[in-house]
N, C-alpha and C positions, 0 to 999 in steps of 0.2 A: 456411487450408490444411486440407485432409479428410486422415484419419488415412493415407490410401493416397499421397497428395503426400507427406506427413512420411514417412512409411517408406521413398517410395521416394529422398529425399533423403539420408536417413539409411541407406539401403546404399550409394548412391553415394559419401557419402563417406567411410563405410568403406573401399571398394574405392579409392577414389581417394590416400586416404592411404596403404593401405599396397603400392600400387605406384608412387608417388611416392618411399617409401623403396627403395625395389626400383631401379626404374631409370626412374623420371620419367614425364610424361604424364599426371597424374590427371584433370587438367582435362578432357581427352578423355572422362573418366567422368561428372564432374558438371555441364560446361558444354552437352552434349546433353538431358542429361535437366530441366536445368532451362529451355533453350528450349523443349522439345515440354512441358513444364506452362505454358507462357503468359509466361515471363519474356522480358523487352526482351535482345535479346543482351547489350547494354553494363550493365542492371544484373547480368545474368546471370553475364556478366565478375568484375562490381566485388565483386560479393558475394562468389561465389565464391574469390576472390585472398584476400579477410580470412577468410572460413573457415578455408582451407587452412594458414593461417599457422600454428595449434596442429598438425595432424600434420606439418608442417614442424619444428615442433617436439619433437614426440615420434620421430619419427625422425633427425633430428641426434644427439641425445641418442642412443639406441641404437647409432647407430655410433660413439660415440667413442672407442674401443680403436683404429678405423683411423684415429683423427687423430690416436693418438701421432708424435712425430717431425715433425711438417707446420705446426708454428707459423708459422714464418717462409713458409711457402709460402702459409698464410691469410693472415697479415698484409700480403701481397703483391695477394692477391686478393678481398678483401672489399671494400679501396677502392672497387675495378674495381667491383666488384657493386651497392655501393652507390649509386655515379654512376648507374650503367645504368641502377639499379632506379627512381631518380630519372627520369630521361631520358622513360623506358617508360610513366611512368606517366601523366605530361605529357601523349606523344602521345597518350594514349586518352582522355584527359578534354579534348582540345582539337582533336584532329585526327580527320574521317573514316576510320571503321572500315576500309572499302576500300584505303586509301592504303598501310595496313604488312600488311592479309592477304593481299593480291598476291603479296607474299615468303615469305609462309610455307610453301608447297609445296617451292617451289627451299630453303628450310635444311632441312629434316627428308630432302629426295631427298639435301643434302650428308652430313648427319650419319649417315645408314642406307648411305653411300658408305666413311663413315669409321671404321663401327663394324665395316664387313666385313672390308675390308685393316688394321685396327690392327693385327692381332698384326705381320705385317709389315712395316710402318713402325715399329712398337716394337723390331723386330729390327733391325734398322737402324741406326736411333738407336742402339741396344745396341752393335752393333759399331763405330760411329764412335768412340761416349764412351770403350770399350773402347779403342781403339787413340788415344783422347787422352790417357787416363790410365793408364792400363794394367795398370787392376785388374777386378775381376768385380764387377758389385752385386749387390746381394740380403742384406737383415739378415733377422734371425730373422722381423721381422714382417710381411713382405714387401715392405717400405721398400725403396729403392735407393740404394748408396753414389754412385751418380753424378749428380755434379750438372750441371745442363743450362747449355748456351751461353748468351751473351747474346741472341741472334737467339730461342733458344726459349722463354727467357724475355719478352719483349715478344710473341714471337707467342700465349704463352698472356694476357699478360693484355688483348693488344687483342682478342682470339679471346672470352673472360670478360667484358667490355667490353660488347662488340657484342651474345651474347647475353644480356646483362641489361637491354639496352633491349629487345630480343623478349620478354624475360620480362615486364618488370614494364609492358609492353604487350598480350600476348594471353597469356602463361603458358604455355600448352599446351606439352608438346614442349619446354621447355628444359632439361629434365633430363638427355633424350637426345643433345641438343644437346652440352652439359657435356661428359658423360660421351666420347663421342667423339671432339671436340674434345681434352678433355685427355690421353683416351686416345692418341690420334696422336701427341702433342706431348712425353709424359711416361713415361720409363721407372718405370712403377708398377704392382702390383698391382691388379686390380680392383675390388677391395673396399676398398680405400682410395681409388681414387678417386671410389668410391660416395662413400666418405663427405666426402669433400671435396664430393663433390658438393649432395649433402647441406645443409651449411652454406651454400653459397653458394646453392640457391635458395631458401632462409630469407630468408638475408639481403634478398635480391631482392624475395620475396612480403611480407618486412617492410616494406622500402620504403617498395612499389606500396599495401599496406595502408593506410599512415599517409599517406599522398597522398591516396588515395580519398575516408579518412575527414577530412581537414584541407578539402579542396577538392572534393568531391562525397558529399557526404554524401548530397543529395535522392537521388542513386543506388543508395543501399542498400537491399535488402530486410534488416534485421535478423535475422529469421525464419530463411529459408534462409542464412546467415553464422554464424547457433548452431549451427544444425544441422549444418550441414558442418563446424564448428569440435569439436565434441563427437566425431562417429563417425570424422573422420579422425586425428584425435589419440588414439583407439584404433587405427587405421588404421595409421600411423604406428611405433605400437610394436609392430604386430603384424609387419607389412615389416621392419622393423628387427632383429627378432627371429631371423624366419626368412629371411630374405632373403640373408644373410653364408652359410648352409648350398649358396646353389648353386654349383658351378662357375664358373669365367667363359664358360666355353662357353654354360652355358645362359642364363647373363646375357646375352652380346651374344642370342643366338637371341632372347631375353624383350623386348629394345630394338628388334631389327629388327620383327619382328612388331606391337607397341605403336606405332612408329614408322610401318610400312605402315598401320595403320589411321589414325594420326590422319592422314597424307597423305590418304586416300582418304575419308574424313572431311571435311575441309577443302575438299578438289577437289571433292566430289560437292556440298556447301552452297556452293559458287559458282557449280555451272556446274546449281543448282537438281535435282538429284535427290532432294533430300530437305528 
């Protein structure tokens, strides 16, 4: 690699890590730039997924003030994650690339559907739980005293499920995914579902990592996997840092927008614009 390759992987995943803590999508940063340097999509992918794994981890870590209280709601959902992330990674190291990026347009049109009407359907929710229990939620930490039905429970974790085979299959876009998702589903603060979000595509890109590397090793560029491993894991704590500072308003805007690109992304390298 020439020193302009290594730099430009190394801002990539800067950038990719610390809007991965933000609200997901990194991969939309470093799995372009490493196609147009000459990488095969699928090592492009694989590499990729084990990079990201360290600012996955540097931002998990950062949020956990908003995982107080959510023990039991991980411990619920990392299974889920972990199956997926399994599942996900399977298909990419055994099934043509075509067969699951077909779907990827229609979840990212659902999720940028879902991150519009949230507050919405969070009100909703709010008033039903309201009128089941017939208390107010909201703790100091912006935790919620209401806990959800049996129905919204299973729908989050088959909903956590489903997108953890997407993840630890193309990556991209599951963070928005998540975040959407849970947000429809979950009477919670935003920022706490960052950070839940958080963990669980850890857990997912952990997975897809240890798959890669047990069962397609020949797949890996090492090279770009450090590199992306080092700037994103600054990446990472830099998102996490300041990332909790915005609003939720500007966080969904920050999703939508992120979201519209990797659609138009995705669409435009299938139907060859780019």
């Amino acid at each position: 690699m020439t020193w302009i390759e290594v730099s430009l992987v190394l801002v990539a995943g800067l950038w990719a890590g610390t809007i991965n803590a933000v609200v997901g999508s990194g991969t939309l940063v470093t799995f372009p730039v490493l196609v147009a340097l000459g990488y095969p999509p699928l090592t492009a992918t694989v590499s990729n997924a084990i990079g990201l794994v360290a600012g996955g981890v540097s931002g998990a870590w950062g949020y956990r003030r908003e995982l107080r209280g959510q023990g039991r709601r991980l411990a619920l959902l990392v299974p889920a994650s972990v199956v997926g992330g399994a599942v996900g990674s399977s298909l990419l190291l055994h099934l043509p690339e075509e067969a699951f990026e077909a779907v990827v347009p229609v979840l990212i049109v659902l999720a940028l559907v879902l991150v519009v009407v949230q507050p919405r359907l969070q009100r909703r929710l709010r008033r039903r739980a309201e009128e089941r229990v017939g208390t107010a939620p909201g703790g100091p930490d912006g935790s919620s005293r209401l806990r959800p039905s049996r129905w919204v429970l299973t729908a989050v974790v088959s909903s956590t499920l489903l997108i953890s085979v997407y993840g630890g299959y193309f990556t991209a876009a599951q963070g928005i995914l998540l975040v959407a998702v849970l947000g429809s589903l979950l009477d919670e603060a935003m920022q706490r579902l960052n950070g839940l979000k958080n963990v669980l595509t850890l857990v997912v890109n952990l997975v897809a990592a240890t798959s890669y590397v047990l069962f397609g090793a020949d797949r890996i560029d090492w090279t770009v996997a450090g590199l992306i491993a080092v700037s994103s894991l600054v990446g990472g704590a830099l998102g996490a840092r300041y990332g909790r500072r915005l609003p939720p308003v500007a966080l969904r805007a920050a999703i939508v927008v992120l979201g519209t690109v990797a659609l138009l992304r995705i669409v435009g390298s299938q139907a060859g614009w780019w």
